[in-house]
C-alpha positions in Angstrom: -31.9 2.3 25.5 -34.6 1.0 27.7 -36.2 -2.6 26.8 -39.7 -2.0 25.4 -41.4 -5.7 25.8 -45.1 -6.3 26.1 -46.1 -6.2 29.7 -46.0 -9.0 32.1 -45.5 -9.0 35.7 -46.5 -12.2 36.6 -44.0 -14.2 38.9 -42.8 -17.0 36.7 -44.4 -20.7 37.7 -42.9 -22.9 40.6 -40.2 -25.0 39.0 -41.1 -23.4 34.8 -37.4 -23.0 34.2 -35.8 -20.4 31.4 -34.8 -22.6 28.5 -33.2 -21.2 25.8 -31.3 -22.8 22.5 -28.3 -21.4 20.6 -27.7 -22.4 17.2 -25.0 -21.0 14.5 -25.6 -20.4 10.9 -22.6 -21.7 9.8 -20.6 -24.2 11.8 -17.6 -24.3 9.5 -16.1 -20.5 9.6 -13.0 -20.0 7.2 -10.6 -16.6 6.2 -13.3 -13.9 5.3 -16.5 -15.2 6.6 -19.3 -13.9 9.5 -22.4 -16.2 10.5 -25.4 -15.3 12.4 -25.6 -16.6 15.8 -29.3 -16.7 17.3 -30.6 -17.2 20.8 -34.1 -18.3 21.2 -35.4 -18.3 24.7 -38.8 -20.0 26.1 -40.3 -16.5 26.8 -39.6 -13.0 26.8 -36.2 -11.8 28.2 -34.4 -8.4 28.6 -30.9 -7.4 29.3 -29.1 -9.9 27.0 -25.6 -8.3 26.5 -22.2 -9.7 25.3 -21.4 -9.6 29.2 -23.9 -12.9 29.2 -22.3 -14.6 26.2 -18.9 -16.5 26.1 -17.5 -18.0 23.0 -13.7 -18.6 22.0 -11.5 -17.7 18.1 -13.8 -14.4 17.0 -15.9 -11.5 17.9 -19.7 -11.3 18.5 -21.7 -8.3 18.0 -24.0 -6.7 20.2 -27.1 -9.1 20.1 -31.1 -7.4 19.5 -34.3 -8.8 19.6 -37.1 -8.9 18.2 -40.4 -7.2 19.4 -41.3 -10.3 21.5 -37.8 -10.6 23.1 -37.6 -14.6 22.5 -35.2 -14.7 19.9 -31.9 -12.4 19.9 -29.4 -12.6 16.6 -26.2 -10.9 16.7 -22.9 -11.5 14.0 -20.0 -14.0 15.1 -16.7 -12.9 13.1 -13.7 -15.5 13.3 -10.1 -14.4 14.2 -8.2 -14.0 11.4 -5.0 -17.0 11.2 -6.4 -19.3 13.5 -7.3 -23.3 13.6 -9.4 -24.7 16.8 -12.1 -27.2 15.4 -13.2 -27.2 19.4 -15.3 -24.4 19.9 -19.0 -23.4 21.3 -21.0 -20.7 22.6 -22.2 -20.0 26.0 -25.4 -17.9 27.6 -24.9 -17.2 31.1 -29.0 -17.3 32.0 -28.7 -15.6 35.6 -27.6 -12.5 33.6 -31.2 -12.3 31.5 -34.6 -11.6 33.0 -37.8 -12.3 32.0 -40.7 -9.4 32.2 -41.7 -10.2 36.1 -37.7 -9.3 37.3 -37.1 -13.3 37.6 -33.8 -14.3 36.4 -32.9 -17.3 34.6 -30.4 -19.8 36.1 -27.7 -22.1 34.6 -26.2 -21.9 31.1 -27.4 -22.9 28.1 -24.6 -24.1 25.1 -24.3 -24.3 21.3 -23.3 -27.1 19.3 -19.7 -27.3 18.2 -18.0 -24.5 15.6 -14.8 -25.0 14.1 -12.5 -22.0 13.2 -9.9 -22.2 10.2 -8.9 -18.6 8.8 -5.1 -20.0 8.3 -3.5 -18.4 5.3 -2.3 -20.9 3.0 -1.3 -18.8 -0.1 2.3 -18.9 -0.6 4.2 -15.1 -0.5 4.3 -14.4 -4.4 7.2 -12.1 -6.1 6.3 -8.9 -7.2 9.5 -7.3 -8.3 13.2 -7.7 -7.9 15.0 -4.5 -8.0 18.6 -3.7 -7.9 20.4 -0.1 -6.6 24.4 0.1 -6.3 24.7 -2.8 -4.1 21.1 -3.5 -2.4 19.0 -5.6 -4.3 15.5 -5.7 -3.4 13.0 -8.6 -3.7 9.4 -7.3 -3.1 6.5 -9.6 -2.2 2.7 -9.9 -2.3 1.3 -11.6 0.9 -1.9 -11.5 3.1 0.8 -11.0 5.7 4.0 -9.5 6.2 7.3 -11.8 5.8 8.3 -13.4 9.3 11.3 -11.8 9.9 12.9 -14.7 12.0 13.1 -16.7 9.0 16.0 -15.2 7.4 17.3 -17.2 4.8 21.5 -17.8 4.7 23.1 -15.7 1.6 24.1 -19.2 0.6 20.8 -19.8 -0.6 21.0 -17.0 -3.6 23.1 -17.1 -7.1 23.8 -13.9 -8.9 24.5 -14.0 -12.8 25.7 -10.9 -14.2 26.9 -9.7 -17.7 30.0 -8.5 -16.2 33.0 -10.0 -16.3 33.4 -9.2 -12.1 32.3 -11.7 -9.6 29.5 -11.3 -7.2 27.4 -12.6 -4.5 25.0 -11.7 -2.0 26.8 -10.9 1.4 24.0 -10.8 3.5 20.0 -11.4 3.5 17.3 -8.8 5.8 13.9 -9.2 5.5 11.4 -6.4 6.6 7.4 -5.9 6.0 7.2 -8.1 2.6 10.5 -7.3 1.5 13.6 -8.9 1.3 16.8 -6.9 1.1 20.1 -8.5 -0.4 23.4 -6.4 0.4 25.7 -7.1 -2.5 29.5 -7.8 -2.4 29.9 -4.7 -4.3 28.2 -2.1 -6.4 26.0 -3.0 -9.7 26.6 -0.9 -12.5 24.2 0.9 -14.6 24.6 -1.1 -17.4 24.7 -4.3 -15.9 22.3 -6.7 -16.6 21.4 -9.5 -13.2 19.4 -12.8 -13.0 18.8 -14.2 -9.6 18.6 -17.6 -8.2 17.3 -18.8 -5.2 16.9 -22.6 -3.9 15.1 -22.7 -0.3 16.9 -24.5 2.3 16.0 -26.8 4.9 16.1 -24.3 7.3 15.6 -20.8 7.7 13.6 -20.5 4.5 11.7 -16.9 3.2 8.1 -17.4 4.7 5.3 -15.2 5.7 4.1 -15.0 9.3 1.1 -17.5 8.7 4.5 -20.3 7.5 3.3 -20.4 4.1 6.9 -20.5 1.9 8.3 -18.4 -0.9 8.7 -20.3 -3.8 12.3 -21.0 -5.2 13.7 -18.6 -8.1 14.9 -19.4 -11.3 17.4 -17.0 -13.2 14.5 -13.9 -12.4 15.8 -11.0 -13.8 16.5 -8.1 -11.5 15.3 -4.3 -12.8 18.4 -2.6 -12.5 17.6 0.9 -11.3 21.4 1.9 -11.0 21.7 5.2 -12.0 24.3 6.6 -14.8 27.6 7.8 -13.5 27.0 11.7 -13.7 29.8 13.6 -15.4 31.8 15.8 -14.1 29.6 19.0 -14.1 28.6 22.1 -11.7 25.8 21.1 -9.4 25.5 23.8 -6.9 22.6 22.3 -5.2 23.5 18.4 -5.9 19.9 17.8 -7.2 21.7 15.6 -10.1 20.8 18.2 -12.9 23.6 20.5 -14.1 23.4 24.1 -13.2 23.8 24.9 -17.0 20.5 22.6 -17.7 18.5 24.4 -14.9 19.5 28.0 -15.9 17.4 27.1 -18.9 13.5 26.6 -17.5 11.0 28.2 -18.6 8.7 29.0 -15.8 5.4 30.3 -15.7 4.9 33.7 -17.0 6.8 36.7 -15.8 9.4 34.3 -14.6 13.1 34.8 -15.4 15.1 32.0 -17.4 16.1 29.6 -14.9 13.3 30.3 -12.2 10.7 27.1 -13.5 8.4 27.3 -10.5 8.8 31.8 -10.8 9.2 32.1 -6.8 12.0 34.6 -7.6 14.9 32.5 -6.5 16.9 30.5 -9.7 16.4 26.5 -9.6 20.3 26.0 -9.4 20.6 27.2 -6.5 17.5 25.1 -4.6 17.7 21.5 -3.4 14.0 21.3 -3.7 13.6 22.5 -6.8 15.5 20.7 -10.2 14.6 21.8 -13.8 16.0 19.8 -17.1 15.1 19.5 -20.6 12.8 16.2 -21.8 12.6 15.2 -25.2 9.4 14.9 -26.8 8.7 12.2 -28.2 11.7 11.6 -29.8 12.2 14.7 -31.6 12.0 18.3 -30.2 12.8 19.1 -26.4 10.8 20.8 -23.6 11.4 22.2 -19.8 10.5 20.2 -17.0 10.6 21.5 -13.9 10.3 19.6 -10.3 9.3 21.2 -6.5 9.3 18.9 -3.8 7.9 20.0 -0.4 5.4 21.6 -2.7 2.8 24.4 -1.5 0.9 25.7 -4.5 4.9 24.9 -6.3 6.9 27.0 -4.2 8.7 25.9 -1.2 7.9 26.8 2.6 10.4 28.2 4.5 12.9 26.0 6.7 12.3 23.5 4.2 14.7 20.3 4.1 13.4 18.1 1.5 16.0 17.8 -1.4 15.8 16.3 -4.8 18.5 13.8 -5.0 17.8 13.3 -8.7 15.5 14.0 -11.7 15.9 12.8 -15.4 14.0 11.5 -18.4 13.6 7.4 -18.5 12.0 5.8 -21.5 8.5 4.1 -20.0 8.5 0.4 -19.5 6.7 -1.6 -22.0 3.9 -2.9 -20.1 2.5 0.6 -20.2 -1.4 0.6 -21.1 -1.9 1.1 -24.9 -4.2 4.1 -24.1 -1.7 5.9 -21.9 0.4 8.3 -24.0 3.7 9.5 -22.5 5.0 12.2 -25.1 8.4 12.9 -22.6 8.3 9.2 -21.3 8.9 9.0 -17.5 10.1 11.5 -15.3 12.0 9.7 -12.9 13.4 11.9 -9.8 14.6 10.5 -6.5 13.9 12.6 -2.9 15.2 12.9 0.7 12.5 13.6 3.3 13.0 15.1 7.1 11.4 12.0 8.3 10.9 8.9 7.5 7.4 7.4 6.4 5.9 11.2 6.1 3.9 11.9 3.1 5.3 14.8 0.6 3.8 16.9 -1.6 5.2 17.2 -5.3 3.9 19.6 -8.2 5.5 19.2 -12.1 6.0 22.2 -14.1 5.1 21.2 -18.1 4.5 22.6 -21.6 1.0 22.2 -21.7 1.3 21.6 -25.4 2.8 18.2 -24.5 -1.1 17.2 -23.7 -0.8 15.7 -20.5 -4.1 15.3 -18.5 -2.7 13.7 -15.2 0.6 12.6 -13.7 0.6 8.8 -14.4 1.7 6.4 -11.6 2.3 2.6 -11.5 1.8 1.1 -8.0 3.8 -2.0 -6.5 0.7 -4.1 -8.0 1.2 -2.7 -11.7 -1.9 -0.8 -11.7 -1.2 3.1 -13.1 -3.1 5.9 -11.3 -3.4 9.6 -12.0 -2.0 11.4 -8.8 -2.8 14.5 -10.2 -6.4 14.0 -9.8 -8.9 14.8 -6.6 -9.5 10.8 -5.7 -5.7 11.0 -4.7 -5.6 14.5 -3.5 -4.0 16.2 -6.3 -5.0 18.8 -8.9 -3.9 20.3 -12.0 -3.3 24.1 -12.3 -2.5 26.8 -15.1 -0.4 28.3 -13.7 1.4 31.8 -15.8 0.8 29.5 -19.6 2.4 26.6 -18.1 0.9 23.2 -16.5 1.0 22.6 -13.2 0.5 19.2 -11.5 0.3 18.6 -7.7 0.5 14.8 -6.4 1.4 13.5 -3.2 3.7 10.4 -2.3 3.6 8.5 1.0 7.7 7.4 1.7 7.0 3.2 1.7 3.4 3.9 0.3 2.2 2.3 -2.8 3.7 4.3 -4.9 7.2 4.9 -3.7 9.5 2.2 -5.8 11.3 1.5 -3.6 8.5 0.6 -1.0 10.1 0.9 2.4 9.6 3.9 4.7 13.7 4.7 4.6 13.2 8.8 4.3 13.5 8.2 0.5 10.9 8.5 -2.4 11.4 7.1 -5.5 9.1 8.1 -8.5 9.2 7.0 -12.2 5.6 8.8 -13.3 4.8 10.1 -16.5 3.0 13.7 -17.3 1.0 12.0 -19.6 -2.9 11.7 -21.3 -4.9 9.6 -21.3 -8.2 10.0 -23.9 -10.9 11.5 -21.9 -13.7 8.7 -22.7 -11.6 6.8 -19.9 -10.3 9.0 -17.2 -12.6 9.6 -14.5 -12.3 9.0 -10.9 -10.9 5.8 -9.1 -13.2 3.1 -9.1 -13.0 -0.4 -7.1 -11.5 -2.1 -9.9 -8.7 -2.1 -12.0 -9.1 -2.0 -16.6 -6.1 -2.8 -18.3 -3.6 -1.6 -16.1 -5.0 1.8 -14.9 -7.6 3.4 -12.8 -10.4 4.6 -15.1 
């Protein structure tokens, strides 16, 4: 867009030189800050661009004027993790003119800015998990984990209620997670604490050098599943075929089709049905389809539910949030790693469930089922219908790391309708409201 500056063609006076003066709002920029840089010239200029302007550690934004063209302003924004306490800002003058054509010679210089956006916050633990033999230390950071500081397996103690030995064997980290490969397989029943002392050298750190702090006995969420007994399993989903062959599906179904796309759950990895206990007392179908499309599957589909089963719901769980069948824990392959999947849960509507309840790697619990996450619930043939999607290493796949695997422990649940709404900035208690 053309400069539109109040006319003046007259040829600039025998040795009248082009001053002009930078000066920064802020001189002292830290993590999370911008400051307002302004150039103020001895007349009116044009053609002042970022082209003209040098300046070291951050960004500048596209300078404007104002109607007289003597003063620009435009937004300095410091580079994130850096320290230089050295630092100005230059104007090359030949590259502005003033309203007769004449351009401006030599450089004009601000006064010294110093640049510290280092971040000093230690990496904090968010969870310690356990699986068979991986154990699973998952942090909160500004940054991810540097992954050339990998401490020894020396520097971790195990304690377990068993009787048998063990110890970590070796130590990977990746993103903000630090992965401990067991000397052998945790049982289900096993109860850990872990230990660990950082060593001189090699210590867990994030990438700006800040350290993790040392662990004392932290108890490890052992997510080991039960031994499964010795039952058919056509389709390996980890719910016996004489479980599934009992759904109840939508209406018209036949027993044993939960999702009614004609074809019996038994016999379809994607698909798993199993009976939840209502609170306590009586029992209701539960039925799962992963690779979801309106809760039938697409054809050529290779997502496969590993597992699905009832878990009682931990007991940090927000007052309001009633789970009449507790969680619904299930486990899934995907094709590829890191995709997104779609999921919908077959229920009793009777139960009372208003959304499918979520708890992200930061403890907060989110309805999925609900159109700020892209889901929906359906009525679907007398039963409830509840579509959610899962990102594989997202926020709210357990295990967090894109591996091709989504873990889920959510809850068909309700929450009183004076509270659920759509997502807002901040969390209440625990959940979205």
């Amino acid at each position: 867009m053309a400069d539109t500056t109040p006319s003046d063609t007259t040829p600039r006076e025998p040795n009248r030189e082009l001053d002009a003066t930078i000066t920064i709002a802020d001189s002292a920029l830290t993590a999370g800050e911008t400051t307002t840089v302004t150039f103020t010239f001895s007349e009116p200029v044009n053609g002042l661009d970022t082209g003209d302007i040098s300046y070291t550690n951050g960004t500048l934004s596209r300078p404007t004027a104002n109607a007289e063209h003597t003063i620009w302003t435009a937004t300095f924004t410091p580079t994130a993790n850096v320290s230089a306490p050295t630092n100005v800002i230059n104007v090359n003058l030949a590259g502005v003119t003033d309203n007769a054509g004449n351009p401006g010679e030599g450089e004009a210089s601000s006064a010294n800015y110093s640049v510290d956006t280092r971040d000093t916050v230690d990496p904090l633990l968010h969870s310690a998990t356990v699986n068979d033999n991986q154990l699973v230390l998952s942090y909160t950071d500004a940054n991810m984990l540097d992954a050339s500081h990998t401490a020894s397996a020396s520097a971790f103690a195990l304690s377990s209620s068993s009787a048998a030995a063990i110890s970590v064997s070796s130590v990977a980290v990746t993103g903000k997670t630090v992965t401990l490969t067991l000397s052998r397989a945790v049982t289900s029943d096993e109860a850990l604490t872990l230990s660990y002392t950082k060593p001189a050298t090699g210590e867990i750190q994030d990438e700006a050098g800040n350290d993790a702090a040392d662990l004392h006995n932290q108890t490890v969420d052992n997510r080991t599943p039960e031994p499964k007994p010795d039952v058919l399993n056509a389709d390996n989903d980890g719910v016996p075929d004489a479980q599934e062959n009992q759904a109840i599906g939508p209406k018209g179904s036949t027993p044993g089709d939960g999702n009614n796309d004609g074809i019996q759950d038994s016999a379809q990895a994607a698909v798993a049905s199993f009976s939840a206990t209502i609170n306590n007392s009586s029992s209701t179908s539960v039925t799962l389809v992963a690779d979801s499309q309106d809760g039938k599957l697409p054809l050529g589909s290779n997502t496969r539910i590993t597992s699905l089963e009832q878990k009682a719901a931990p007991a940090q769980t927000p007052q309001a949030l009633e789970t009449p069948i507790a969680l619904t824990s299930f486990k899934a392959t995907l094709e590829t790693a890191g995709s997104t999947e779609t999921f919908s849960l077959y229920v009793d509507p009777k139960i009372g469930a208003n959304g499918y309840w979520l708890q992200d790697h930061g403890g907060t619990w989110v309805n999925l089922a609900s159109s700020p996450y892209g889901g929906k619930m359906v009525d679907e043939g007398g039963r409830l219908r509840l579509d959610f999607t899962i990102t594989d290493g997202g926020a709210f796949d357990a295990d967090g790391q894109a591996n091709g695997s989504i873990s889920a422990p959510g809850a068909a649940a309700q929450m009183p309708l004076s509270i659920v709404g759509q997502a807002s900035d901040m969390a209440h208690d625990g959940f979205w409201f």
